[in-house]
Backbone as a printed PyTorch tensor [residue, N CA C, xyz], in Angstrom:
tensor([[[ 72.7920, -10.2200,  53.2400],
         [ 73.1340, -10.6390,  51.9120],
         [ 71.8470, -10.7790,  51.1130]],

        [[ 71.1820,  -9.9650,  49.8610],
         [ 70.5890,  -9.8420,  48.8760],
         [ 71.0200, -11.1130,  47.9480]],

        [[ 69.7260, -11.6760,  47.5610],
         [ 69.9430, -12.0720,  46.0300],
         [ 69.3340, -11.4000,  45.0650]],

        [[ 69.6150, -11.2690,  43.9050],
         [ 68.5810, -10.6210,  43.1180],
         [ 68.0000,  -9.1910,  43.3440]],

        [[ 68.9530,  -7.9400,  43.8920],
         [ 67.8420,  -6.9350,  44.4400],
         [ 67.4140,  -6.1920,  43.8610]],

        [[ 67.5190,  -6.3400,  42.4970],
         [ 67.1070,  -5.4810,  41.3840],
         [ 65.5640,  -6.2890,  40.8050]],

        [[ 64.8400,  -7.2360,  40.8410],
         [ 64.2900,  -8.2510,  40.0510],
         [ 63.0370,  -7.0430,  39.5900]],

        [[ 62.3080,  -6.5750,  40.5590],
         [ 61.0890,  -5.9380,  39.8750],
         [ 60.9750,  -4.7130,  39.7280]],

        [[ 62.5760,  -4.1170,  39.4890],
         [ 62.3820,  -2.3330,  38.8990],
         [ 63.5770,  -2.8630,  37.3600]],

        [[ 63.1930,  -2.2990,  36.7350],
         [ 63.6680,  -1.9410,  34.7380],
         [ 64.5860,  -0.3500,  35.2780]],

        [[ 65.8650,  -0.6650,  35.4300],
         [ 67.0570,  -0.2160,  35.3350],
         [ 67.4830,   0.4380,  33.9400]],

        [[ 68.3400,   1.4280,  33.7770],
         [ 69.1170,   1.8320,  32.8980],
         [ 70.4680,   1.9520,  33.0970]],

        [[ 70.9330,   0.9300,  32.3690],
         [ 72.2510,   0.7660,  32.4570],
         [ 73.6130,   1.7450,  32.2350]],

        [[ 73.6790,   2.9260,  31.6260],
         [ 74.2360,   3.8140,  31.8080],
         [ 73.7740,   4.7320,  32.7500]],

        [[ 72.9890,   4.4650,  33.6360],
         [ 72.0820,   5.7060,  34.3050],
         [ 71.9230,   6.8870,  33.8400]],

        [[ 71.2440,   6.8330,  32.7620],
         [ 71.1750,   8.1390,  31.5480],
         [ 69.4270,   8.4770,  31.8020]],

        [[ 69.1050,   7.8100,  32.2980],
         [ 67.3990,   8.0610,  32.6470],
         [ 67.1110,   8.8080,  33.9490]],

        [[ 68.3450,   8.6720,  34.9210],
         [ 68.7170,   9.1350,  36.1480],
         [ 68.2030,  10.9000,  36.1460]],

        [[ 67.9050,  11.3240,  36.7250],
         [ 67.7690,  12.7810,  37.4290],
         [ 69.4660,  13.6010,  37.4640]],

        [[ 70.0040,  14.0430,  36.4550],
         [ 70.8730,  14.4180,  36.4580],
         [ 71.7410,  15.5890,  38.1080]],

        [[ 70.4920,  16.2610,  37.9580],
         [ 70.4600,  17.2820,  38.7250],
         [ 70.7800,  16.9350,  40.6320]],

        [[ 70.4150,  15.3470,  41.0950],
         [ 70.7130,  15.1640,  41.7700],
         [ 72.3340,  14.2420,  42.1720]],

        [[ 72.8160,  13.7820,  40.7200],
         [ 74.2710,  13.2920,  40.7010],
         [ 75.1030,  14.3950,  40.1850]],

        [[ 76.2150,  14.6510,  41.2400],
         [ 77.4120,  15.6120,  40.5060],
         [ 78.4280,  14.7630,  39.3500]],

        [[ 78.8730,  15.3670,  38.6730],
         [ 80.0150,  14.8830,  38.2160],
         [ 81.5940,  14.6740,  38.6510]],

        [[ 81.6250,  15.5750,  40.0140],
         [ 82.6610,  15.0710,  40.1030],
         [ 83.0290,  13.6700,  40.7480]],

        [[ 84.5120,  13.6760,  40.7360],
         [ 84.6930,  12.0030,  40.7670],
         [ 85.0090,  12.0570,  42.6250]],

        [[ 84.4430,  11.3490,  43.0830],
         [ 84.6380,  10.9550,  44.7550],
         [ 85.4750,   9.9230,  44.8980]],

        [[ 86.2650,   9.3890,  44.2120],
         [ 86.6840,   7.8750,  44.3280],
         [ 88.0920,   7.4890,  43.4310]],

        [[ 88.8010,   9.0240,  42.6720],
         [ 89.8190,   9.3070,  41.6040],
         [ 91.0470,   7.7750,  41.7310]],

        [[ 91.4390,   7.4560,  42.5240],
         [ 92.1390,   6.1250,  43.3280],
         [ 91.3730,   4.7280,  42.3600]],

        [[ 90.7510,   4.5900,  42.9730],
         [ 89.5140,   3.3890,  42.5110],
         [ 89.4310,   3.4650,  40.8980]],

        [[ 88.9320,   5.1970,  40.4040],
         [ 89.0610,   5.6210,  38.8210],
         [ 90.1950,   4.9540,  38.3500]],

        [[ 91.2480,   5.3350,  38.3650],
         [ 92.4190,   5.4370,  38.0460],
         [ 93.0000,   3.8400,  38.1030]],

        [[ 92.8200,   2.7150,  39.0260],
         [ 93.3230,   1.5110,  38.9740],
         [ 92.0610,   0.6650,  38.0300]],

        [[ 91.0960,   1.3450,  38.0620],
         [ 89.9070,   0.4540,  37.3690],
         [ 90.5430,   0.8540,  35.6530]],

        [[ 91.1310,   1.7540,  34.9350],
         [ 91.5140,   1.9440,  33.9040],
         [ 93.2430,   1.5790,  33.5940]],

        [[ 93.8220,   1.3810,  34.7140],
         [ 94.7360,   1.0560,  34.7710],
         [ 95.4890,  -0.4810,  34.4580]],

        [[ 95.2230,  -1.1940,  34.8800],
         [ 95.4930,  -2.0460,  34.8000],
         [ 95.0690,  -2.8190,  33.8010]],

        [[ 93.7290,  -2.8870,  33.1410],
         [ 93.2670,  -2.8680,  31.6490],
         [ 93.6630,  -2.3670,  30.8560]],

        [[ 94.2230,  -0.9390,  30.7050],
         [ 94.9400,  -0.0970,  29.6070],
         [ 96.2170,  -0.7620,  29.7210]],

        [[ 96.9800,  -0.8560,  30.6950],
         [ 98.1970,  -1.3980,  30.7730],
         [ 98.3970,  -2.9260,  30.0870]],

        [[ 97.7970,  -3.9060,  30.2820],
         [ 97.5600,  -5.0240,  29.2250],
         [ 97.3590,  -5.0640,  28.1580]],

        [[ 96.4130,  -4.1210,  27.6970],
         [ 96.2210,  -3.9540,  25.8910],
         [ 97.4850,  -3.5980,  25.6800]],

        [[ 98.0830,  -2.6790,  26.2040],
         [ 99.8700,  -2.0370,  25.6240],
         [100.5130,  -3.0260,  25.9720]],

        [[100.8190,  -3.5180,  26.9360],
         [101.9320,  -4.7070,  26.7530],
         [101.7960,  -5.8650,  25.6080]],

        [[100.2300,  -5.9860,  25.4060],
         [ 99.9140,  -6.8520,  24.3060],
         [100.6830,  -5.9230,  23.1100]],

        [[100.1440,  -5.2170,  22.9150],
         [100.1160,  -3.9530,  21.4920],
         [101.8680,  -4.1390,  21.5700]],

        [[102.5030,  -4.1230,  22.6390],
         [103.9850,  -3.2610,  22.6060],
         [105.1110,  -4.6590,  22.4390]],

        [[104.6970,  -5.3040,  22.9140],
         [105.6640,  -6.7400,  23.0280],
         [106.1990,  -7.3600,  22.0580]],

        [[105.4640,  -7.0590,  20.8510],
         [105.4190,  -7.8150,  19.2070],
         [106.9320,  -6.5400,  18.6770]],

        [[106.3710,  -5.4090,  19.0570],
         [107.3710,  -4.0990,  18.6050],
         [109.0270,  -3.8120,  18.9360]],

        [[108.4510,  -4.0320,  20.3780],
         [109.4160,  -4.2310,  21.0130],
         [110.9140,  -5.0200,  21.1330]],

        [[109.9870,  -6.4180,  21.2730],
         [111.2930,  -7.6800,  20.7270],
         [111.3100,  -7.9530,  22.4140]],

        [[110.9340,  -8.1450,  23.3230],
         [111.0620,  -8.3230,  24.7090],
         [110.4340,  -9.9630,  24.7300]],

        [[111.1470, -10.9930,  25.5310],
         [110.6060, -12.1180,  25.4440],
         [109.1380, -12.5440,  25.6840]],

        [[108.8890, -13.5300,  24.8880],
         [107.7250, -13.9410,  24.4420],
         [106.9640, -14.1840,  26.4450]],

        [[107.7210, -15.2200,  26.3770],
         [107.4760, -15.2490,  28.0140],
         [106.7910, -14.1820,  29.1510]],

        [[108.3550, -13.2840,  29.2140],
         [107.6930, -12.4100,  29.9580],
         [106.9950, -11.7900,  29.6610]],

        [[106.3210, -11.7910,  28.2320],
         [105.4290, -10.2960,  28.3080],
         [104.0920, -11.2790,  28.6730]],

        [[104.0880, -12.4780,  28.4030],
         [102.7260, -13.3770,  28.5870],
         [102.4900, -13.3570,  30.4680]],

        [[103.5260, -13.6150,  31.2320],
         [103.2450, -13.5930,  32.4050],
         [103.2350, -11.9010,  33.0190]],

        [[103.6270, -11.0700,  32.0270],
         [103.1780,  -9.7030,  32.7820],
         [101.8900,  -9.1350,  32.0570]],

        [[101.2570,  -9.4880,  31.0000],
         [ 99.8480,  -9.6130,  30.6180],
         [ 98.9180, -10.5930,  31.8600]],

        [[ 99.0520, -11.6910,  31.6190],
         [ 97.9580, -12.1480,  32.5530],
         [ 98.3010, -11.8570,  33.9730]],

        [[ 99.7140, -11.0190,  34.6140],
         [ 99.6440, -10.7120,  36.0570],
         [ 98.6630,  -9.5760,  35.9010]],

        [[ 98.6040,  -8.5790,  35.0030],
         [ 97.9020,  -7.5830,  34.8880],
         [ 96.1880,  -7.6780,  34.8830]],

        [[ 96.0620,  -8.3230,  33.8050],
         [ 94.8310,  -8.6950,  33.7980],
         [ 94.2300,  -9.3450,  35.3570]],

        [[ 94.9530, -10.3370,  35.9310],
         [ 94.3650, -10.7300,  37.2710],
         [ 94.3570,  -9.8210,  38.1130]],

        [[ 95.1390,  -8.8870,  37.9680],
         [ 95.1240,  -7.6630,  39.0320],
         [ 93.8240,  -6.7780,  38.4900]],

        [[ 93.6080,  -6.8450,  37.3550],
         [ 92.6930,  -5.3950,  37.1820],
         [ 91.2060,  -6.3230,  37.4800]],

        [[ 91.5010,  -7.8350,  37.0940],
         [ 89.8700,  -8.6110,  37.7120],
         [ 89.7190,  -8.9390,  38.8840]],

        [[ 90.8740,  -8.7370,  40.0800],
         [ 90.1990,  -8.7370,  40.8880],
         [ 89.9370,  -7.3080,  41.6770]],

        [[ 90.3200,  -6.3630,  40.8290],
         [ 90.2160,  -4.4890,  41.5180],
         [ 88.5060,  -4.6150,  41.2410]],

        [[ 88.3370,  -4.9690,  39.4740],
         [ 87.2710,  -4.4070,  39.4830],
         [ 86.1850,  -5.2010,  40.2300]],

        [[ 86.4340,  -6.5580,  40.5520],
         [ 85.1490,  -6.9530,  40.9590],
         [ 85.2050,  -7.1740,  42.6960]],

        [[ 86.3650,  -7.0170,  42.9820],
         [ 86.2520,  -6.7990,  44.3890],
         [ 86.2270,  -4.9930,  45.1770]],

        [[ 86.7190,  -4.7010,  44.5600],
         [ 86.7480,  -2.5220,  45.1750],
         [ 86.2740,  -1.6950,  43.6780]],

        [[ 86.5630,  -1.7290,  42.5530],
         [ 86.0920,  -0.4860,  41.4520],
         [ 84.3320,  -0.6840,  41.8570]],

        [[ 84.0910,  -1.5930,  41.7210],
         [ 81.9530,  -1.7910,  40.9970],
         [ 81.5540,  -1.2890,  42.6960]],

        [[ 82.4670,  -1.7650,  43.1930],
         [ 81.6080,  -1.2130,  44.8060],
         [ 81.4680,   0.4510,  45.0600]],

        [[ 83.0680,   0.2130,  44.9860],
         [ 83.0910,   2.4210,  45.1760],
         [ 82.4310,   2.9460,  43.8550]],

        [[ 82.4470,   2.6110,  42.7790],
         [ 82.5720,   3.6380,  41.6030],
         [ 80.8460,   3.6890,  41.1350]],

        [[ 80.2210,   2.3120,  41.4790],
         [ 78.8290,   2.1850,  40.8950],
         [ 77.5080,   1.3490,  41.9460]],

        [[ 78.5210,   0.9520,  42.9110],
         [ 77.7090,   0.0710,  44.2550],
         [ 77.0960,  -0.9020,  43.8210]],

        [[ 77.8890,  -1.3990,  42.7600],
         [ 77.5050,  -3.1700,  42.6210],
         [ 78.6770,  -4.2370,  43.4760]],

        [[ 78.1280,  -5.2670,  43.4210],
         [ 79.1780,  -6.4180,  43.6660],
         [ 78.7750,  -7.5030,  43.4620]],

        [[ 79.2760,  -8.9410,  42.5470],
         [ 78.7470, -10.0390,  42.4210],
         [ 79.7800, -11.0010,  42.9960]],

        [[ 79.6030, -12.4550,  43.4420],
         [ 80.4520, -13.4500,  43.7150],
         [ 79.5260, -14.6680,  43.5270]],

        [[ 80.7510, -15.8050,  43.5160],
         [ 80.1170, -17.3000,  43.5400],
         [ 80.1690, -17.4580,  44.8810]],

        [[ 79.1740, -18.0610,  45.1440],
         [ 78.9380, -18.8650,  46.8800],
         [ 78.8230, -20.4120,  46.8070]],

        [[ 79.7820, -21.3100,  46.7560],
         [ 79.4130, -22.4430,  46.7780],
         [ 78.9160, -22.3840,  48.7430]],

        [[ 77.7050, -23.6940,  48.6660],
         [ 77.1890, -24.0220,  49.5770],
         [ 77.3050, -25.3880,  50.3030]],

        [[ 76.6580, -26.1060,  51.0910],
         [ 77.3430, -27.6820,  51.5210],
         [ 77.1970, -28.5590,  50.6100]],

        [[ 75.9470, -28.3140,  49.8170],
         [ 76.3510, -29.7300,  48.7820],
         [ 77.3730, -29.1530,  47.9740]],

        [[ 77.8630, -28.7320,  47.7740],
         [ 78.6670, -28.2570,  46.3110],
         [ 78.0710, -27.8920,  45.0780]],

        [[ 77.0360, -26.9760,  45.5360],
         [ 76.3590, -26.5870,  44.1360],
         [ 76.7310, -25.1700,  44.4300]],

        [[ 77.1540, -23.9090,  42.7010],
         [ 77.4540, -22.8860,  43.0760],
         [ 76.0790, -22.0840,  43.4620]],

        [[ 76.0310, -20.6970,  43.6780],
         [ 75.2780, -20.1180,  43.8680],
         [ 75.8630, -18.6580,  43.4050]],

        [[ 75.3370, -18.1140,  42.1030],
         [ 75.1980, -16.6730,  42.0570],
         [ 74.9310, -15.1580,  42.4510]],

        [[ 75.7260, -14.7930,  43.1440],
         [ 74.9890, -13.6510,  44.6360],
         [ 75.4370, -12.1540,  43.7800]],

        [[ 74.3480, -11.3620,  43.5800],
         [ 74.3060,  -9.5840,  42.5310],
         [ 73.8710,  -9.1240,  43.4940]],

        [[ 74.0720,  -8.1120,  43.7920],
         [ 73.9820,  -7.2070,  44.7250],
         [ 74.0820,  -5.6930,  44.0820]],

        [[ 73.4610,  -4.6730,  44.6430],
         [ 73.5520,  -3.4620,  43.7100],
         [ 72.7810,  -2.4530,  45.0660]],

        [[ 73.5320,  -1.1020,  45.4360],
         [ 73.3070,  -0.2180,  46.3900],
         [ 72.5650,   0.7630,  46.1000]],

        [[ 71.2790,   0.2600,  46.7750],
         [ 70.0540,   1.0840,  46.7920],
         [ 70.2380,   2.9160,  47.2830]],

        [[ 70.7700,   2.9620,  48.7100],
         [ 70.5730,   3.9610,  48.8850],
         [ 70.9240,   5.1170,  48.6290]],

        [[ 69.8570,   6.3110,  48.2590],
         [ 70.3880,   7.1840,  47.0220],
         [ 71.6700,   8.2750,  47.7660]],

        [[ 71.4080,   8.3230,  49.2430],
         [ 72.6600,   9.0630,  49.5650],
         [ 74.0640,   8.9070,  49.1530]],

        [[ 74.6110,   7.7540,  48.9680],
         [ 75.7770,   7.1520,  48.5250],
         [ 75.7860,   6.9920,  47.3730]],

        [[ 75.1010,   7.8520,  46.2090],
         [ 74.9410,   7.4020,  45.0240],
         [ 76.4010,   7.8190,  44.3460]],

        [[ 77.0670,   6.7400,  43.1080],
         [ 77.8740,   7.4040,  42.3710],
         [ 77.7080,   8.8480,  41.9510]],

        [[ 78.8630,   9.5120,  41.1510],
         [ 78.8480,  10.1360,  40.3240],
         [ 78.6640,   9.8790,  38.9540]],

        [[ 78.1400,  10.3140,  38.3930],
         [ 77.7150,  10.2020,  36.6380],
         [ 79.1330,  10.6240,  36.0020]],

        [[ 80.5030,  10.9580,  36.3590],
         [ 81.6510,  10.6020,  36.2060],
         [ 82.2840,   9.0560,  36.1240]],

        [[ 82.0100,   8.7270,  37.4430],
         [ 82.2020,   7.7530,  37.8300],
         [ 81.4580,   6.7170,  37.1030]],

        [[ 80.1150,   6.1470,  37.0670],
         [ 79.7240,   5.8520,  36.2830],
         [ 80.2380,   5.6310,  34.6130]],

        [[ 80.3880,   6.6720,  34.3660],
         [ 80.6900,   6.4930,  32.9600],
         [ 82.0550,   5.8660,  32.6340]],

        [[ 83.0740,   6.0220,  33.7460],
         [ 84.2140,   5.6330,  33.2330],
         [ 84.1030,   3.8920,  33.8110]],

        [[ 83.2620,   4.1960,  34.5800],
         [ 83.4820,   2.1570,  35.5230],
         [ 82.8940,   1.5680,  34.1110]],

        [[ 81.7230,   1.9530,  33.3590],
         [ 80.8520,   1.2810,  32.4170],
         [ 81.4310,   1.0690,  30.6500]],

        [[ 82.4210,   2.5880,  30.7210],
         [ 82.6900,   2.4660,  29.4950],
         [ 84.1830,   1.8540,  29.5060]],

        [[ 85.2290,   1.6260,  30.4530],
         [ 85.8950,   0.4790,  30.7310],
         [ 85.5570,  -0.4360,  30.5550]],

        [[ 84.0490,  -0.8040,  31.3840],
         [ 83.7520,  -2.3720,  31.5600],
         [ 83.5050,  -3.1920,  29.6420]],

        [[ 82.9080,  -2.1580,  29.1140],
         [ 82.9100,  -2.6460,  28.2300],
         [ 83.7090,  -2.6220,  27.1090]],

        [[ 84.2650,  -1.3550,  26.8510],
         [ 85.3280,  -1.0210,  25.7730],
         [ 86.0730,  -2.2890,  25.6650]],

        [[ 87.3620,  -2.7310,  26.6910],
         [ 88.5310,  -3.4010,  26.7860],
         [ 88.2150,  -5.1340,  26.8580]],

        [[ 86.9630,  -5.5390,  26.5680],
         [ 86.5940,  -6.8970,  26.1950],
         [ 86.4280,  -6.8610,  24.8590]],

        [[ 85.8710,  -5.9120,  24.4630],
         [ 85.5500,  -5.6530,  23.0480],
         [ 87.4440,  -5.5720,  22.3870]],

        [[ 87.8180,  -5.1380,  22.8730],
         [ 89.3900,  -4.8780,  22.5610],
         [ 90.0160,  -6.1110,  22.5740]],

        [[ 89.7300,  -7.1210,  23.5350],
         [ 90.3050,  -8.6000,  23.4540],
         [ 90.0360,  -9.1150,  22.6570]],

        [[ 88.4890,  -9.0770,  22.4730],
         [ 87.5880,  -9.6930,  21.5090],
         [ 88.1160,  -9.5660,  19.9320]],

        [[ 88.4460,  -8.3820,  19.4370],
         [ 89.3860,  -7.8690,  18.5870],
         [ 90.6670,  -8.2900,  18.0860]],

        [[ 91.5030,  -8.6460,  19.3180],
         [ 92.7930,  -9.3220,  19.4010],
         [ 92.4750, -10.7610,  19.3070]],

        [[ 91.2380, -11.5590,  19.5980],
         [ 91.2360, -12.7760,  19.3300],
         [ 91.3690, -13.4510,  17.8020]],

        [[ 90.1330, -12.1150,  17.2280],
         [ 90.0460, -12.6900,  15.7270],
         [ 91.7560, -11.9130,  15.2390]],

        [[ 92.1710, -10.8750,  15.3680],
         [ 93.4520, -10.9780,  14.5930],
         [ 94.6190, -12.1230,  14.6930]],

        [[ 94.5080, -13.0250,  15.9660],
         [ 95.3950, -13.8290,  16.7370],
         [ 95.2630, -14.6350,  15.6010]],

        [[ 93.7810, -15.2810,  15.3510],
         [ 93.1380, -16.1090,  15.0090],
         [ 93.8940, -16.0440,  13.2090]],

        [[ 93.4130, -14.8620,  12.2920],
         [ 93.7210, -14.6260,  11.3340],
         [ 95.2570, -14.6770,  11.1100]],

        [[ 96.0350, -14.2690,  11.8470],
         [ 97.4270, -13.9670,  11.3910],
         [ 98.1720, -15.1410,  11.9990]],

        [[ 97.4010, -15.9690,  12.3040],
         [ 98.0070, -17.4360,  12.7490],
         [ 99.1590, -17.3630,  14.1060]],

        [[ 98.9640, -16.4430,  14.9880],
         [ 99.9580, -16.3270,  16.0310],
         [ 98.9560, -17.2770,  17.0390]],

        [[ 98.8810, -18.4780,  17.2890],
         [ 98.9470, -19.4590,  17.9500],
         [ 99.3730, -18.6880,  19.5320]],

        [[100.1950, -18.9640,  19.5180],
         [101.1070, -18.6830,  20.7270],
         [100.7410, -17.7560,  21.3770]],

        [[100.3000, -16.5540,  21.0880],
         [ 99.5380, -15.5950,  21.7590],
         [ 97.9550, -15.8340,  21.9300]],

        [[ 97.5070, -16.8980,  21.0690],
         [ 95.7010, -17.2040,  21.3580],
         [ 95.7110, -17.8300,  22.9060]],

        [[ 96.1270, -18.3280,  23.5390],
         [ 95.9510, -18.3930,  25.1530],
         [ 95.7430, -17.0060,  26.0030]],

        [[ 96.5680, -16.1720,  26.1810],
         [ 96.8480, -15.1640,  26.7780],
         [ 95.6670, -13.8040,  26.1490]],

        [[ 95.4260, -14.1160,  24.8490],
         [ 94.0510, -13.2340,  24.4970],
         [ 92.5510, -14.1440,  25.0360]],

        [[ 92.5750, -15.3960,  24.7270],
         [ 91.5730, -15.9280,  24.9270],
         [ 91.3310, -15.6210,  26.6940]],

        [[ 92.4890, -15.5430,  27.9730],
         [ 92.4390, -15.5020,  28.7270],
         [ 91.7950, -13.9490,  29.1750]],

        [[ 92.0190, -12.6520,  28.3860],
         [ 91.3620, -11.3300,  28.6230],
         [ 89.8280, -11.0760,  28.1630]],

        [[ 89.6550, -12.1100,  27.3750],
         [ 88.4360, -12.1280,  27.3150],
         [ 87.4990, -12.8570,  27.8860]],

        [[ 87.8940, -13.8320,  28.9870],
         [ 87.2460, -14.2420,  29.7180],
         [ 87.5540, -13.7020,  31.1950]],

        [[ 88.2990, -12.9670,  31.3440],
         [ 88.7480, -12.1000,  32.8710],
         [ 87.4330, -11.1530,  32.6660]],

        [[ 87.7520, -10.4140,  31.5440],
         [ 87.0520,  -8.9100,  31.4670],
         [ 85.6950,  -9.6070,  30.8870]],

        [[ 85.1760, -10.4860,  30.2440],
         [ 83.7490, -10.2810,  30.2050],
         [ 83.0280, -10.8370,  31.2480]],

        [[ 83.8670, -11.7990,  31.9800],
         [ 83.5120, -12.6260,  33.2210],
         [ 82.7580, -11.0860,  34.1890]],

        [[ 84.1760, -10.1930,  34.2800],
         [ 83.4340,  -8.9400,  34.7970],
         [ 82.2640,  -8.6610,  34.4380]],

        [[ 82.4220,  -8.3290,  33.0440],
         [ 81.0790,  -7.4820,  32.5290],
         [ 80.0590,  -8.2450,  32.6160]],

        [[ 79.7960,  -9.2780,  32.5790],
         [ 78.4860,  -9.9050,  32.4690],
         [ 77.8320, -10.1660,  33.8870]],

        [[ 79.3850,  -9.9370,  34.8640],
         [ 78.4900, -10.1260,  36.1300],
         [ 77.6200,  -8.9340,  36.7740]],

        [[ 78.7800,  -8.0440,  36.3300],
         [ 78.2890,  -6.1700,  36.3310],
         [ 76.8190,  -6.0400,  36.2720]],

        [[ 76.7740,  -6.5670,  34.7040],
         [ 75.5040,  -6.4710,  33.9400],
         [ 74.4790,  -7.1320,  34.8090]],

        [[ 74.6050,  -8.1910,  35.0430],
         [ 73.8760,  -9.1470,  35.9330],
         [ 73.1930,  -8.4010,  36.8710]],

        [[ 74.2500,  -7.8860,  37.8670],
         [ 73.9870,  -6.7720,  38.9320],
         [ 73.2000,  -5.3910,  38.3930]],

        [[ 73.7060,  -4.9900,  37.6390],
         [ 72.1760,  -3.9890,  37.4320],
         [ 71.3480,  -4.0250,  36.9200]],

        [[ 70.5900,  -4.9370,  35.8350],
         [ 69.6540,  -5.4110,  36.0320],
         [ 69.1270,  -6.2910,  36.3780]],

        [[ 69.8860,  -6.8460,  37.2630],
         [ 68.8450,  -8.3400,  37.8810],
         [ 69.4040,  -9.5760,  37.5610]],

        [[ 69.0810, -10.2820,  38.3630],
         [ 69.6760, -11.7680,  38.0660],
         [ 68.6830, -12.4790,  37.4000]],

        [[ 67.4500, -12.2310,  37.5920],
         [ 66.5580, -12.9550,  36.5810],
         [ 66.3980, -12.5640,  35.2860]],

        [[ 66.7250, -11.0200,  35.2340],
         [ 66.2660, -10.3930,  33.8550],
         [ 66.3200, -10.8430,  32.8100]],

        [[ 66.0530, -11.0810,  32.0900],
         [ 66.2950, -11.3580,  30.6500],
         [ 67.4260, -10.1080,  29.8110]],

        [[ 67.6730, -10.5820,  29.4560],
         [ 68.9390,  -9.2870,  28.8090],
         [ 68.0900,  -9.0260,  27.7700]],

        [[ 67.7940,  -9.7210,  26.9590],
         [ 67.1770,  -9.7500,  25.3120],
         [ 65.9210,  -8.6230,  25.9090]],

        [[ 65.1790,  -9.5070,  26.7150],
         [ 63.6420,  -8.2410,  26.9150],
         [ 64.1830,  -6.9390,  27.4180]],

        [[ 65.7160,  -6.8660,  28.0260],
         [ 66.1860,  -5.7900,  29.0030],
         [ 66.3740,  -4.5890,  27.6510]],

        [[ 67.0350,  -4.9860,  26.6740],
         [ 67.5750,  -4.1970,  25.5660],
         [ 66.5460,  -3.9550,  24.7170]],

        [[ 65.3250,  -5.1220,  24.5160],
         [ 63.7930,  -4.3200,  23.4990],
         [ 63.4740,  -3.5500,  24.4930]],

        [[ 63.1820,  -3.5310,  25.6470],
         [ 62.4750,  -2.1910,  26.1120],
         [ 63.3770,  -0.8870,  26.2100]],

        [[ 64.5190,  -1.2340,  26.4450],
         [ 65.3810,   0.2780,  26.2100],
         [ 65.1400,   0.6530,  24.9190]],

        [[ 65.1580,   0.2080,  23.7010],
         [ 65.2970,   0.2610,  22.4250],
         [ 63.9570,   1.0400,  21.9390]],

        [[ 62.8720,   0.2800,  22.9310],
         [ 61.2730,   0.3820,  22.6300],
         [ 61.2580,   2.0870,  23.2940]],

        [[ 61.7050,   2.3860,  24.4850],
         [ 61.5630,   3.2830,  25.2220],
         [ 61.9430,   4.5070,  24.6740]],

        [[ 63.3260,   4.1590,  23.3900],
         [ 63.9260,   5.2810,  23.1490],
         [ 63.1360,   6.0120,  21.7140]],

        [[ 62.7370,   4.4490,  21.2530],
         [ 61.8500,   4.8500,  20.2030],
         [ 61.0010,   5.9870,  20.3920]],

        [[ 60.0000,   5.0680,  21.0880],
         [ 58.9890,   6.3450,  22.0570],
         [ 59.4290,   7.5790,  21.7800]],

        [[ 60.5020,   7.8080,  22.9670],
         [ 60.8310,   8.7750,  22.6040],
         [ 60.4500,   9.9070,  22.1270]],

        [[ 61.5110,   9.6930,  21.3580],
         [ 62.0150,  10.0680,  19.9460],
         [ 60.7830,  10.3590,  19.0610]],

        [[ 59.9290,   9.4520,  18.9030],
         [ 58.4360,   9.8450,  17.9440],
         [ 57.4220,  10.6160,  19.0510]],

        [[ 57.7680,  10.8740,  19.9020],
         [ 57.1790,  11.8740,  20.6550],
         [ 57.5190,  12.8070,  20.7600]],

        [[ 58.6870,  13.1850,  20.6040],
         [ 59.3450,  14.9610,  20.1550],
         [ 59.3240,  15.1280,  18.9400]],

        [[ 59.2690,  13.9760,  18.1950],
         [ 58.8280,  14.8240,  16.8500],
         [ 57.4680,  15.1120,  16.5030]],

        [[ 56.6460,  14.5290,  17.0440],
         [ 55.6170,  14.7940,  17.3290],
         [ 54.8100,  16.5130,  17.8220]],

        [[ 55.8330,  16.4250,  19.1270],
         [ 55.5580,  17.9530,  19.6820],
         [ 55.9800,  18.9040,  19.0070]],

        [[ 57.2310,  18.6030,  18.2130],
         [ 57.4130,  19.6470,  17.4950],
         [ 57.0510,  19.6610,  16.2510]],

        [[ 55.7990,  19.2920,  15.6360],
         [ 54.8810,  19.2400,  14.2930],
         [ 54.3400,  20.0800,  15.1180]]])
């Protein structure tokens, strides 16, 4: 068991800096794909469909948050493992203090696909942003009654994402310094090909 095994390498979080040439695109893991988008897509529509519909208030609230608990515990117990070789958990210990455990799979033989990848990452983040969305309309159009059950997807799914995040770059990282140096890097860049090509 690793803590922290990312702390002293600067990661890219889409693995877009990655060596293309040695990740395929295809998907090794279509099962894993498919329930990691599943069960998230399926909640936004029951949210989206329930108001349209006319189906009781009730059940659509307990088949939203069955969904949502199903897709938080796919992704953080089997999608981040097969699809990107992360995994995070709480470890409480004997005194009762928690403990934060990120973990992230070094070895390059078992590496994802840059398929894979893209759909575990652009899930992870899209469909919080989508709650996030549904909170302020909840909020604005005064539906009360549904602000539990949104407030609850946005803490399933960012609970994910932030642990995700955690896991690839590090448990110490700083996020803020993590995003100026991507930002700084791309700059670079960028004023370096225009450069070459003056």
């Amino acid at each position: 068991m690793k803590l922290d095994s990312n702390d002293d390498e600067d990661v890219a979080l889409f693995d877009a800096e990655e060596d293309s040439a040695t990740r395929k695109n295809k998907i090794k893991h279509p099962v894993a794909s498919f329930f990691h988008l599943f069960f998230r897509v399926t909640a936004i529509l029951v949210y989206l469909l329930c108001g349209s519909v006319g189906g009781s208030f009730i059940a659509c609230m307990v088949t939203i948050i069955l969904l949502l608990s199903c897709d938080f515990w796919t992704v953080k117990n089997i999608t981040g493992r097969l699809m990107v070789g992360l995994r995070w958990w709480n470890q409480v210990d004997d005194d009762g203090k928690n403990h934060w455990v990120f973990e992230s799979r070094k070895s390059s033989a078992s590496r994802s696909s840059n398929a894979e990848s893209r759909i575990f990452w652009l899930g992870l983040i899209i469909c919080p942003v989508v709650w996030v969305i549904f909170a302020f309309f909840t909020l604005v159009s005064f539906k009360i009654r549904w602000l539990a059950v949104v407030i609850l997807g946005v803490v399933l799914q960012g609970a994910n994402l932030y642990g995700y995040v955690r896991c690839k770059v590090g448990a110490r990282t700083n996020l803020k310094n993590m995003a100026t140096n991507y930002f700084g890097r791309q700059f670079l860049k960028q004023a370096f090909t225009k450069q070459e090509e003056s």
